[in-house]
PAGU-500377 format. One record per residue: residue number from 0; residue in one letter; x, y, z of N, C-alpha, C in turn. Coordinates in Angstrom, 3 decimals. Example, Ala and Ser with C-alpha at 12.3 -4.5 7.8 and 13.67 -1.06 7.14 Angstrom:
residues 2
<num:0 residuo:A n_xx:13.190 n_yy:-5.690 n_zz:7.800 ca_xx:12.300 ca_yy:-4.500 ca_zz:7.800 c_xx:13.200 c_yy:-3.300 c_zz:7.800>
<num:1 residuo:S n_xx:12.850 n_yy:-2.250 n_zz:7.080 ca_xx:13.670 ca_yy:-1.060 ca_zz:7.140 c_xx:12.900 c_yy:0.030 c_zz:7.870>
END
This chain:
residues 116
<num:0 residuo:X n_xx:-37.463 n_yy:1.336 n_zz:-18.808 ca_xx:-36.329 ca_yy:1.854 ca_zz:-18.068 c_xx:-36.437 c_yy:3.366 c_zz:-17.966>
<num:1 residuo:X n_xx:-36.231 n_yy:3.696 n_zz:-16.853 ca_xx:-35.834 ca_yy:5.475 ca_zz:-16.641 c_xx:-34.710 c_yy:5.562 c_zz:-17.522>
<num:2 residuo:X n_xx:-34.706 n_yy:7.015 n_zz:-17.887 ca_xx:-33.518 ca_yy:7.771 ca_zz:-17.870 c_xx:-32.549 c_yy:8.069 c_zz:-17.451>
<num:3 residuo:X n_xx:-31.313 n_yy:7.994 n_zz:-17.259 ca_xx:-30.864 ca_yy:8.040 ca_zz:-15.886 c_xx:-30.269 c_yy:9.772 c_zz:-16.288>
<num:4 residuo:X n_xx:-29.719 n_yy:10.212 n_zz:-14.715 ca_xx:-29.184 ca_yy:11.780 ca_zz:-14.924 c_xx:-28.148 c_yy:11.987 c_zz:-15.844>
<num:5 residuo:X n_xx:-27.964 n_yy:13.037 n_zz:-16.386 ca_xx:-27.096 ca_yy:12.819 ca_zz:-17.047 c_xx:-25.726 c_yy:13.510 c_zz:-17.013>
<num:6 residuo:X n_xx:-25.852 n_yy:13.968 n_zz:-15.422 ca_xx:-24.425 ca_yy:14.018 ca_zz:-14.525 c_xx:-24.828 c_yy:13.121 c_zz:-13.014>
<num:7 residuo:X n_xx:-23.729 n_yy:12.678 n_zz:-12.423 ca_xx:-23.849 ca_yy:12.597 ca_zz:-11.104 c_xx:-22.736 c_yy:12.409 c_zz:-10.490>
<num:8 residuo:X n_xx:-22.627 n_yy:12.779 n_zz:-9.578 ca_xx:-21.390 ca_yy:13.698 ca_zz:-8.747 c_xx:-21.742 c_yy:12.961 c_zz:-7.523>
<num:9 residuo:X n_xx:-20.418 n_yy:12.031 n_zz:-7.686 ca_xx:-20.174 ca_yy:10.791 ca_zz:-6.159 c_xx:-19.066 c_yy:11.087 c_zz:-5.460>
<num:10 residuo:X n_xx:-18.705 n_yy:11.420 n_zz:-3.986 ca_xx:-17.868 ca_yy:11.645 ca_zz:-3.432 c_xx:-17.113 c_yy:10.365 c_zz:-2.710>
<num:11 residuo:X n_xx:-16.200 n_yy:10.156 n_zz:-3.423 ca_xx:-15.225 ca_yy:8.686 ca_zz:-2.509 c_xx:-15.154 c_yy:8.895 c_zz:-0.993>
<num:12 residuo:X n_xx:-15.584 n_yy:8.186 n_zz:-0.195 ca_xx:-15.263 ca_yy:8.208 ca_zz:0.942 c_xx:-13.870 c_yy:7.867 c_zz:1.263>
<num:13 residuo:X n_xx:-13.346 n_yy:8.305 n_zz:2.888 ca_xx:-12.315 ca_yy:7.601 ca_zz:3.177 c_xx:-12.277 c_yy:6.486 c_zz:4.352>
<num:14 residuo:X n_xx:-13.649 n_yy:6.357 n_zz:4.117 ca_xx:-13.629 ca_yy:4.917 ca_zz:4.866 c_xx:-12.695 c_yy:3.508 c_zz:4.568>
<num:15 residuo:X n_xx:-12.320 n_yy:2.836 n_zz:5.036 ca_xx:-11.548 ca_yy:1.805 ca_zz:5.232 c_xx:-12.321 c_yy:0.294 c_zz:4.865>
<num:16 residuo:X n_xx:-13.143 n_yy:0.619 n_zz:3.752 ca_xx:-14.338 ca_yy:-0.387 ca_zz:3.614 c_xx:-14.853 c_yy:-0.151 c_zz:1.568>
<num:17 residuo:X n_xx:-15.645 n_yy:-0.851 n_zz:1.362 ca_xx:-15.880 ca_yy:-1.204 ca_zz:-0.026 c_xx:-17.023 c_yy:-0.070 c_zz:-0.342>
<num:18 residuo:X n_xx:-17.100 n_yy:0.578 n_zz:-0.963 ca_xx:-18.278 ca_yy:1.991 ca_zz:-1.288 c_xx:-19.127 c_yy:1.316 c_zz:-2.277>
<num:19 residuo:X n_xx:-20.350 n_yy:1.347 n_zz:-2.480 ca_xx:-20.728 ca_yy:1.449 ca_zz:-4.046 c_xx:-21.076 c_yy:2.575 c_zz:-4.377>
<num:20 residuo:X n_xx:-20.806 n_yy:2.644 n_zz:-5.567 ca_xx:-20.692 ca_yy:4.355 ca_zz:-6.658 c_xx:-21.793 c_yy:3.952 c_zz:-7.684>
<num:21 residuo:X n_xx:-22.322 n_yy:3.789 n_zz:-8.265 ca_xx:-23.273 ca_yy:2.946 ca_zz:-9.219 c_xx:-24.208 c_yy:1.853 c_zz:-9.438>
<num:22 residuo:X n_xx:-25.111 n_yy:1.775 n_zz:-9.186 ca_xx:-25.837 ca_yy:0.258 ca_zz:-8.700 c_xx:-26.429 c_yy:-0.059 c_zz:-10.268>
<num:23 residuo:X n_xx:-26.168 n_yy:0.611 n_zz:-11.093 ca_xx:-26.437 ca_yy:-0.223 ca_zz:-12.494 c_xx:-28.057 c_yy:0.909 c_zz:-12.839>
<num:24 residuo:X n_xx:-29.161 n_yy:0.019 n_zz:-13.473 ca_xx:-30.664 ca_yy:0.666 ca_zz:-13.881 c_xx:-31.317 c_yy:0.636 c_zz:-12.533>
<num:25 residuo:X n_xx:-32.181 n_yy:1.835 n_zz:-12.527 ca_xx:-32.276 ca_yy:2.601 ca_zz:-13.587 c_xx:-31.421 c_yy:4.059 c_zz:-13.457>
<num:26 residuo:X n_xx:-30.554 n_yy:4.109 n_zz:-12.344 ca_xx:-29.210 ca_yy:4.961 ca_zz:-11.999 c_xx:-28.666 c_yy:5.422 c_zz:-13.373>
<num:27 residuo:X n_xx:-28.169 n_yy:4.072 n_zz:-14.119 ca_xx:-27.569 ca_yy:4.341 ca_zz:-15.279 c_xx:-27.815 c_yy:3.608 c_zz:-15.630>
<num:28 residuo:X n_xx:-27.209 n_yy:3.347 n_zz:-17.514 ca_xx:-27.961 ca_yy:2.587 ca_zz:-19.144 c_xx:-27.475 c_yy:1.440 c_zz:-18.592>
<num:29 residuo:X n_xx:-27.055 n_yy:0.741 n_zz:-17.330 ca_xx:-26.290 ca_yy:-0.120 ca_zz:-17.222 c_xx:-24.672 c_yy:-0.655 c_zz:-16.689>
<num:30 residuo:X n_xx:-24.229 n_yy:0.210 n_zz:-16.256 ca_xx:-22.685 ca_yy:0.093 ca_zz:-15.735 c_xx:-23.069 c_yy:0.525 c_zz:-14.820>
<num:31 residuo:X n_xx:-22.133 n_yy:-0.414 n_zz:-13.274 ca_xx:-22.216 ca_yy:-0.324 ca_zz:-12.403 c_xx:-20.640 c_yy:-0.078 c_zz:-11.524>
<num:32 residuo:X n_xx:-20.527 n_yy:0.386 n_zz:-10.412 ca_xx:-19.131 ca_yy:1.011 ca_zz:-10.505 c_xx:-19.064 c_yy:0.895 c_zz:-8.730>
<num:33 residuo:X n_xx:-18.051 n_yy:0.849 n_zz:-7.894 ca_xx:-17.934 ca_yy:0.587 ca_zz:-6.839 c_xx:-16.320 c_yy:1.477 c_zz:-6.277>
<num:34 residuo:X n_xx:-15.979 n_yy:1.955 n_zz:-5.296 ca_xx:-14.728 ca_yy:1.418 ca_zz:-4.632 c_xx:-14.408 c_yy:0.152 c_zz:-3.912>
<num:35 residuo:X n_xx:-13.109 n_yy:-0.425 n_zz:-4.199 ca_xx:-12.622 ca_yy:-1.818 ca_zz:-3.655 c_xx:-11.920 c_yy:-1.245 c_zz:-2.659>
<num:36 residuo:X n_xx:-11.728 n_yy:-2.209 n_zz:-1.362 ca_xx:-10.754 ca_yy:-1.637 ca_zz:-0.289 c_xx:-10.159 c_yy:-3.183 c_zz:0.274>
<num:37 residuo:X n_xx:-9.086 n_yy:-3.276 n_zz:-0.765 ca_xx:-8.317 ca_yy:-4.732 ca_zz:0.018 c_xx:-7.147 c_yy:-4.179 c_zz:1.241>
<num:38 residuo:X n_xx:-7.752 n_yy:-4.602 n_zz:2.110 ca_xx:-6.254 ca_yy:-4.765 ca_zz:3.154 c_xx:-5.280 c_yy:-5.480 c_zz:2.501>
<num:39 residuo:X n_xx:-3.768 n_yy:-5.665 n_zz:3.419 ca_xx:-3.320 ca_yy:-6.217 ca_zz:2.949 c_xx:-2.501 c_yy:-8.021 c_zz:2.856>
<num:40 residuo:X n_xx:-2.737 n_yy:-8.899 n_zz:1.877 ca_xx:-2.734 ca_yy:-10.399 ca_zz:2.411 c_xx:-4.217 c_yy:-10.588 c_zz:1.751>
<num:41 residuo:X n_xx:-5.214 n_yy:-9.464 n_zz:1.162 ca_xx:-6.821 ca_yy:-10.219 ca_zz:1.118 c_xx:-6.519 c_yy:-10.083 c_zz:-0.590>
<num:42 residuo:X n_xx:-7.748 n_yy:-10.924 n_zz:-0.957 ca_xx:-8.245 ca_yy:-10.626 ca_zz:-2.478 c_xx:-9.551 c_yy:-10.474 c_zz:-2.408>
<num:43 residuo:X n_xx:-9.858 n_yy:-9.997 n_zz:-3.753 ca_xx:-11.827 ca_yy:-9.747 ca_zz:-3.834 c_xx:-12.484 c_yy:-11.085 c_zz:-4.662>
<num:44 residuo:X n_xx:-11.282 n_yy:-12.072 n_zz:-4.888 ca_xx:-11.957 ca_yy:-13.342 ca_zz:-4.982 c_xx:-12.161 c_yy:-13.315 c_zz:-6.828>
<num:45 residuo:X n_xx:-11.765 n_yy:-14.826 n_zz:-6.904 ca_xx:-11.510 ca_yy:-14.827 ca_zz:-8.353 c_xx:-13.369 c_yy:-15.217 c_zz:-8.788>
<num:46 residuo:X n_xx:-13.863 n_yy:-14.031 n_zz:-9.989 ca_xx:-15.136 ca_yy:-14.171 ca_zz:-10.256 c_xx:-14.754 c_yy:-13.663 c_zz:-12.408>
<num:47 residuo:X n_xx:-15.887 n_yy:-14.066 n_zz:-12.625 ca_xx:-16.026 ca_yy:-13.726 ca_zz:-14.002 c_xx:-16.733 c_yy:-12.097 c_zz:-14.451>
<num:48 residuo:X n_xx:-16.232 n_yy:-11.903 n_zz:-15.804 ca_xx:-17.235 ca_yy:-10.754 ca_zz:-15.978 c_xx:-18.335 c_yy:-10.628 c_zz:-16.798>
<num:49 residuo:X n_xx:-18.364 n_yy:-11.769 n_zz:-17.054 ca_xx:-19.361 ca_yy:-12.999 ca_zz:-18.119 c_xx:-19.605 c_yy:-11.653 c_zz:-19.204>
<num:50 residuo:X n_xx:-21.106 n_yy:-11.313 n_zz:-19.582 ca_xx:-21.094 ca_yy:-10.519 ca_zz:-20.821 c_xx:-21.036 c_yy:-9.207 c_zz:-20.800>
<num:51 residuo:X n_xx:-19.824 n_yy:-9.031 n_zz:-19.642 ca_xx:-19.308 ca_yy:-7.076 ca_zz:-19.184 c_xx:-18.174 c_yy:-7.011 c_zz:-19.348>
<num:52 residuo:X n_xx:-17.471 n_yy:-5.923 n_zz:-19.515 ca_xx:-16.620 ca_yy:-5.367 ca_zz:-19.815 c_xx:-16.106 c_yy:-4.786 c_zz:-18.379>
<num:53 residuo:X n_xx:-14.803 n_yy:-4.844 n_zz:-17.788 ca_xx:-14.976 ca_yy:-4.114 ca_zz:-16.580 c_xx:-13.155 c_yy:-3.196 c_zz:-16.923>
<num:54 residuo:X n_xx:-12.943 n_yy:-2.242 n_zz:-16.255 ca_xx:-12.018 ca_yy:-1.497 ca_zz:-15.858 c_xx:-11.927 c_yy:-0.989 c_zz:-14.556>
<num:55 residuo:X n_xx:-10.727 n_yy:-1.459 n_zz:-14.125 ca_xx:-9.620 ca_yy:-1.086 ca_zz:-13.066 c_xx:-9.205 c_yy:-0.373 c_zz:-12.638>
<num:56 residuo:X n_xx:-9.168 n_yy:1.130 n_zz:-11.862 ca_xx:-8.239 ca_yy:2.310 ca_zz:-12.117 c_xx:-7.326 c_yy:2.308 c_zz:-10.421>
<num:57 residuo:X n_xx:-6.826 n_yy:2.030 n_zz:-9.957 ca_xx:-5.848 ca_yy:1.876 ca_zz:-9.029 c_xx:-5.737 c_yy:3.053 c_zz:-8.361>
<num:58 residuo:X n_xx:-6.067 n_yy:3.547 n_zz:-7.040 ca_xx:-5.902 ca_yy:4.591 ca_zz:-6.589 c_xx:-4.538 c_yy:4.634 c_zz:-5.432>
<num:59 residuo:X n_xx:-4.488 n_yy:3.533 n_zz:-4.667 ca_xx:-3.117 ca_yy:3.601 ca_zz:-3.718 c_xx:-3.148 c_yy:1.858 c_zz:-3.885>
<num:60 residuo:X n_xx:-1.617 n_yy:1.813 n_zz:-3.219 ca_xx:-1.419 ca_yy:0.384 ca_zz:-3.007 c_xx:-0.972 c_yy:-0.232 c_zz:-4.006>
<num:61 residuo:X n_xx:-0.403 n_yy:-1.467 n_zz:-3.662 ca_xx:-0.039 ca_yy:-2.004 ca_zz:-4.993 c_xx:-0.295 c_yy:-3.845 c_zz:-4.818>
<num:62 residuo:X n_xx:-0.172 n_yy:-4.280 n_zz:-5.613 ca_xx:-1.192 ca_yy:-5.903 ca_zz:-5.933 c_xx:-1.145 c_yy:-6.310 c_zz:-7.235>
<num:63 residuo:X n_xx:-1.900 n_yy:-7.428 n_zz:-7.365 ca_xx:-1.634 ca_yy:-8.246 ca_zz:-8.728 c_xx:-3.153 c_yy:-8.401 c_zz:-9.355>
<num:64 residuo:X n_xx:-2.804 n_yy:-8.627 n_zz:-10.296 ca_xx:-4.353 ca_yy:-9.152 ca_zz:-10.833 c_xx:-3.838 c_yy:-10.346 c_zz:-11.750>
<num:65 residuo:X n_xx:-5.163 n_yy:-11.018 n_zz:-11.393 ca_xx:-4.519 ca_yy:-12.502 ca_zz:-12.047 c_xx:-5.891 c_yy:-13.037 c_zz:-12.996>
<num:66 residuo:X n_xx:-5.123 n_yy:-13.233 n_zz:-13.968 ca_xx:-6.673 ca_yy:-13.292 ca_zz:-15.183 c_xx:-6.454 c_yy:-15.150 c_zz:-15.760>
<num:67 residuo:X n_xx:-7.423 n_yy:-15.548 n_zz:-15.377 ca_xx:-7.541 ca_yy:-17.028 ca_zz:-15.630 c_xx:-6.651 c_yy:-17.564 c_zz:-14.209>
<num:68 residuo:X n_xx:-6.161 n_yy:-18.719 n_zz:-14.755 ca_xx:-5.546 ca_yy:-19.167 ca_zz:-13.639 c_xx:-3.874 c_yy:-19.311 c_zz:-13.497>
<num:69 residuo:X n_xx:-3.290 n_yy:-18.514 n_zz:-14.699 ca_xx:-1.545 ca_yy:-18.078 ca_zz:-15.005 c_xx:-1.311 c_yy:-16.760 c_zz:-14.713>
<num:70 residuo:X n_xx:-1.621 n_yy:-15.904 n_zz:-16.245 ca_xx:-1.227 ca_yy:-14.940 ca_zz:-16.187 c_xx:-1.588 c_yy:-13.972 c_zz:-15.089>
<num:71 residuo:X n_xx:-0.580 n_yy:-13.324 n_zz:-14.608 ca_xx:-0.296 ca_yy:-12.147 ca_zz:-13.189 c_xx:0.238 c_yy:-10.848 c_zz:-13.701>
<num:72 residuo:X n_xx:-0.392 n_yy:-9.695 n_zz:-13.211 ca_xx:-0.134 ca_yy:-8.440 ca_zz:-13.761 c_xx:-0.245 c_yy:-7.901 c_zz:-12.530>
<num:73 residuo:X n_xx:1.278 n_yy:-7.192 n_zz:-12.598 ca_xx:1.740 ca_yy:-5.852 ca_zz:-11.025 c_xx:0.911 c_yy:-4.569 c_zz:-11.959>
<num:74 residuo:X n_xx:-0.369 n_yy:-4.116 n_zz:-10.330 ca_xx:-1.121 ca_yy:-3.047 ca_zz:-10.621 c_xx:-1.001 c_yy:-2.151 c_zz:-9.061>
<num:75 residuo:X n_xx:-1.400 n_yy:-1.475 n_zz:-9.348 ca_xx:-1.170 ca_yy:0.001 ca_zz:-8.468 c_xx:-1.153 c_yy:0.610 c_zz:-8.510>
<num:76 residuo:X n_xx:-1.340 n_yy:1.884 n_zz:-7.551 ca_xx:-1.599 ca_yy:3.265 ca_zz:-7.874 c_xx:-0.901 c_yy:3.507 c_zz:-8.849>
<num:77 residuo:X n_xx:-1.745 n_yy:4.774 n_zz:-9.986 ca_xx:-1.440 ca_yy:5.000 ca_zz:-11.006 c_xx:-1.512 c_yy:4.216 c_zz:-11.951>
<num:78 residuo:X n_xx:-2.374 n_yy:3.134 n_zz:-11.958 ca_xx:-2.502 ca_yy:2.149 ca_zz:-13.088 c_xx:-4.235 c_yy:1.588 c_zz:-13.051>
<num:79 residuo:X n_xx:-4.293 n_yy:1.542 n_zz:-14.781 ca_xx:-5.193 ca_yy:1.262 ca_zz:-14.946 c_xx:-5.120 c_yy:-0.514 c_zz:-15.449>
<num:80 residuo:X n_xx:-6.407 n_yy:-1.042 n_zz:-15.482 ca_xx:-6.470 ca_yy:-2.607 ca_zz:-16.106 c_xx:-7.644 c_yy:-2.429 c_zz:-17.216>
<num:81 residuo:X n_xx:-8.086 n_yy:-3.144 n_zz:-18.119 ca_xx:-9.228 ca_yy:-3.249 ca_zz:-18.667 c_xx:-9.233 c_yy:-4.586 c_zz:-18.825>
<num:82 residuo:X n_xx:-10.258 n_yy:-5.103 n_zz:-18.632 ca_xx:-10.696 ca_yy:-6.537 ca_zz:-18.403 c_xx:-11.880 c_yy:-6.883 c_zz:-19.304>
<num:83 residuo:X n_xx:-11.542 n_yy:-8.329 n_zz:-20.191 ca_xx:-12.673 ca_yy:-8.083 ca_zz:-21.302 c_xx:-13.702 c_yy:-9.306 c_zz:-21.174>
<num:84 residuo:X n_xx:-14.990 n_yy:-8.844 n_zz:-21.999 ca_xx:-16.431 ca_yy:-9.693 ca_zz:-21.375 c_xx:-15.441 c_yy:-11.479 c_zz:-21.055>
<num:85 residuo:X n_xx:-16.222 n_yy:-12.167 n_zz:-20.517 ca_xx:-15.685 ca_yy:-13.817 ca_zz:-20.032 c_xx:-14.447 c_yy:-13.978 c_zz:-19.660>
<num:86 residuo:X n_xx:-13.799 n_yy:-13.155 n_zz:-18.965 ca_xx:-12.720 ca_yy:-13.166 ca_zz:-18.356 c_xx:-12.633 c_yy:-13.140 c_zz:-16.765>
<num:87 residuo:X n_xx:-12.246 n_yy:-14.687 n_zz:-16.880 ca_xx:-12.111 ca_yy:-14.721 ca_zz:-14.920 c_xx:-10.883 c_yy:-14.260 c_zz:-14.738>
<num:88 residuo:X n_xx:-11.262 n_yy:-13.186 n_zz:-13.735 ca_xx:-9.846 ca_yy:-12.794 ca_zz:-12.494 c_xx:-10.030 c_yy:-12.630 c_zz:-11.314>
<num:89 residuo:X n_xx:-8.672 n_yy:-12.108 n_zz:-10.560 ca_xx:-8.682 ca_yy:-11.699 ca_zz:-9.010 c_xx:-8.264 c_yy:-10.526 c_zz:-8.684>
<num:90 residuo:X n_xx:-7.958 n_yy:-10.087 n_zz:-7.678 ca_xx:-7.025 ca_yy:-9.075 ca_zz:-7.834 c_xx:-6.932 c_yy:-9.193 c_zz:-5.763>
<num:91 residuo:X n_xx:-5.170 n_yy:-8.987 n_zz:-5.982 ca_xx:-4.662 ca_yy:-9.570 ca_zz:-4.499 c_xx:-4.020 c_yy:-8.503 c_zz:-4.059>
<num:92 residuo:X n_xx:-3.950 n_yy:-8.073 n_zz:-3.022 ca_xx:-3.167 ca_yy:-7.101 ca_zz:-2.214 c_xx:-1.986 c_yy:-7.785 c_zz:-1.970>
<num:93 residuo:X n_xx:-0.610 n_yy:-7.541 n_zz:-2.623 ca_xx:0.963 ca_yy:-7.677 ca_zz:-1.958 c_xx:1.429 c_yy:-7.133 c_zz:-1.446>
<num:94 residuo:X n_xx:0.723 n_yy:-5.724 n_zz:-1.308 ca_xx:1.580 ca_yy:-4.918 ca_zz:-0.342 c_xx:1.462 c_yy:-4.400 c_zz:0.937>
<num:95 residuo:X n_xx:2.101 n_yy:-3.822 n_zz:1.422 ca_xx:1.941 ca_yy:-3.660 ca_zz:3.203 c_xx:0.578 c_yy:-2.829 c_zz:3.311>
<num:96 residuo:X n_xx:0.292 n_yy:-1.833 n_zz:2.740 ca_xx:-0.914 ca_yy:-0.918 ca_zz:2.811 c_xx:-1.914 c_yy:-1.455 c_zz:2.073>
<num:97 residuo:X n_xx:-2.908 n_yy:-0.768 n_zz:2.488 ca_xx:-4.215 ca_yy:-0.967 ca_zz:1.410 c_xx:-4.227 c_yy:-0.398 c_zz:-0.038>
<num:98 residuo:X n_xx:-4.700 n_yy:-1.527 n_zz:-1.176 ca_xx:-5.016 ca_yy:-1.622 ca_zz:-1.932 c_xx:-6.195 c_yy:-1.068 c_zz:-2.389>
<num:99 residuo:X n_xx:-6.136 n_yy:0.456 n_zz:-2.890 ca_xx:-7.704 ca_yy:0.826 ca_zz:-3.337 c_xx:-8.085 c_yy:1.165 c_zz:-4.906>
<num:100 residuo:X n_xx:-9.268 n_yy:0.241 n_zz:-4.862 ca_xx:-9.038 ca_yy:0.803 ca_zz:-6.483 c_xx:-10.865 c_yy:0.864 c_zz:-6.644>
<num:101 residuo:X n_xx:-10.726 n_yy:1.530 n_zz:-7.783 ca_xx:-12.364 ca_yy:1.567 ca_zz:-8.045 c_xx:-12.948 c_yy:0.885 c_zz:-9.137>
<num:102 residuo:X n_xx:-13.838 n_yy:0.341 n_zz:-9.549 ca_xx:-13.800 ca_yy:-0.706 ca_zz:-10.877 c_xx:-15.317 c_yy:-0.508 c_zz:-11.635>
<num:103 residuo:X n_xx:-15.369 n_yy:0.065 n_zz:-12.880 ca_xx:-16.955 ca_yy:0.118 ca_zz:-13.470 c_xx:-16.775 c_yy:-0.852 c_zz:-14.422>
<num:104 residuo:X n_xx:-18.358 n_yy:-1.781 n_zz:-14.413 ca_xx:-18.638 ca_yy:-2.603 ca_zz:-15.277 c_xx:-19.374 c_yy:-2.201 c_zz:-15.928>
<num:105 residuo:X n_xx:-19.686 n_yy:-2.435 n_zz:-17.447 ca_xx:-21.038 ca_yy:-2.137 ca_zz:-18.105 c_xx:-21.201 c_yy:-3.372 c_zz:-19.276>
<num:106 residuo:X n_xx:-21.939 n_yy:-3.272 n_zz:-19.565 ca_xx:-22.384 ca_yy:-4.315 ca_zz:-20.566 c_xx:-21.732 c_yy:-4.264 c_zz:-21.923>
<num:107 residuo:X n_xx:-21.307 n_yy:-4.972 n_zz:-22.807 ca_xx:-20.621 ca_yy:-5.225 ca_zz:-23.313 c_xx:-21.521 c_yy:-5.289 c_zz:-25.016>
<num:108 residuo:X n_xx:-20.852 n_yy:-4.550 n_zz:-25.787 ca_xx:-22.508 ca_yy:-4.651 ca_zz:-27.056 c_xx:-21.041 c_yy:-5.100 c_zz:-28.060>
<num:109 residuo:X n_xx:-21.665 n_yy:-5.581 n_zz:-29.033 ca_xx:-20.551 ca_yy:-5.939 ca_zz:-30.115 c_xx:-21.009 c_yy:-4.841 c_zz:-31.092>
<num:110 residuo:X n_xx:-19.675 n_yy:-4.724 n_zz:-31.221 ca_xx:-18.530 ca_yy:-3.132 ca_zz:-32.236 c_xx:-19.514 c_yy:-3.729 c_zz:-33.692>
<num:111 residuo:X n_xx:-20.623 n_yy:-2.664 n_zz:-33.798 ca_xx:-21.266 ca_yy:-2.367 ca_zz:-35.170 c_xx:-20.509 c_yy:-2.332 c_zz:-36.600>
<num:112 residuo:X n_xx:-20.327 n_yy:-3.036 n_zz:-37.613 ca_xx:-19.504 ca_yy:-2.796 ca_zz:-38.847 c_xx:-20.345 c_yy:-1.846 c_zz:-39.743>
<num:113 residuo:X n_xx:-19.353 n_yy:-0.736 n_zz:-40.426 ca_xx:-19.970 ca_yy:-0.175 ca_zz:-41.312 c_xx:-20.402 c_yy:-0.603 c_zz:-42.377>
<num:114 residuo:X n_xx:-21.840 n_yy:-0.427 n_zz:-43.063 ca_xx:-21.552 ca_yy:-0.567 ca_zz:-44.161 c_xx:-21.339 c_yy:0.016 c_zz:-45.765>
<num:115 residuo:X n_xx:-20.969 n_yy:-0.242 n_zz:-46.960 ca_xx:-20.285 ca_yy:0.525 ca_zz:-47.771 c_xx:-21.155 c_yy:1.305 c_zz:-48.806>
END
């Protein structure tokens, strides 16, 4: 694997469409990162995050995210989600405007114990 930089400086477009910001290696150690652009009435479709970790950060709009096939959480600008490895969700536009949010995944390592 490369190295990846160890700044990089992505400018959000204001296109009316889905960006990618991150395409994973050898870019970076692994997390990959996008803008979402739901109109409104759409979802980005219920998928898993199998052995990743992903976070949510809500830039306009407001919508639900729905984790498994019950629980529903009101998200929107100004709100973040964190979503943990094997967790299926969706996330739906309810509101009249677009829904934009940006979302990085990365791989998921299990929390090292000290020892004494």
């Amino acid at each position: 694997m490369t190295s990846p930089e160890k700044v990089l400086i992505i400018e959000l477009d204001e296109n009316p469409e889905n960006q990618r910001l991150l395409a994973g290696e050898p870019q970076t150690c692994g997390m990959r990162s996008g803008k979402v652009y739901l109109a409104p009435g759409k979802s980005c479709g219920q998928h898993s995050t199998k052995d990743r970790e992903e976070l949510l950060v809500f830039l306009s709009g407001s919508g639900e995210l729905l984790i498994g096939k019950n629980d529903r959480y009101q998200v929107g600008q100004g709100k973040v989600a964190y979503i943990a490895p094997q967790t299926a969700h969706d996330v739906s536009n309810t509101g009249d405007e677009p829904l934009v949010y940006v979302y990085c995944v990365a791989p998921a390592a299990a929390e090292k114990s000290e020892k004494s």
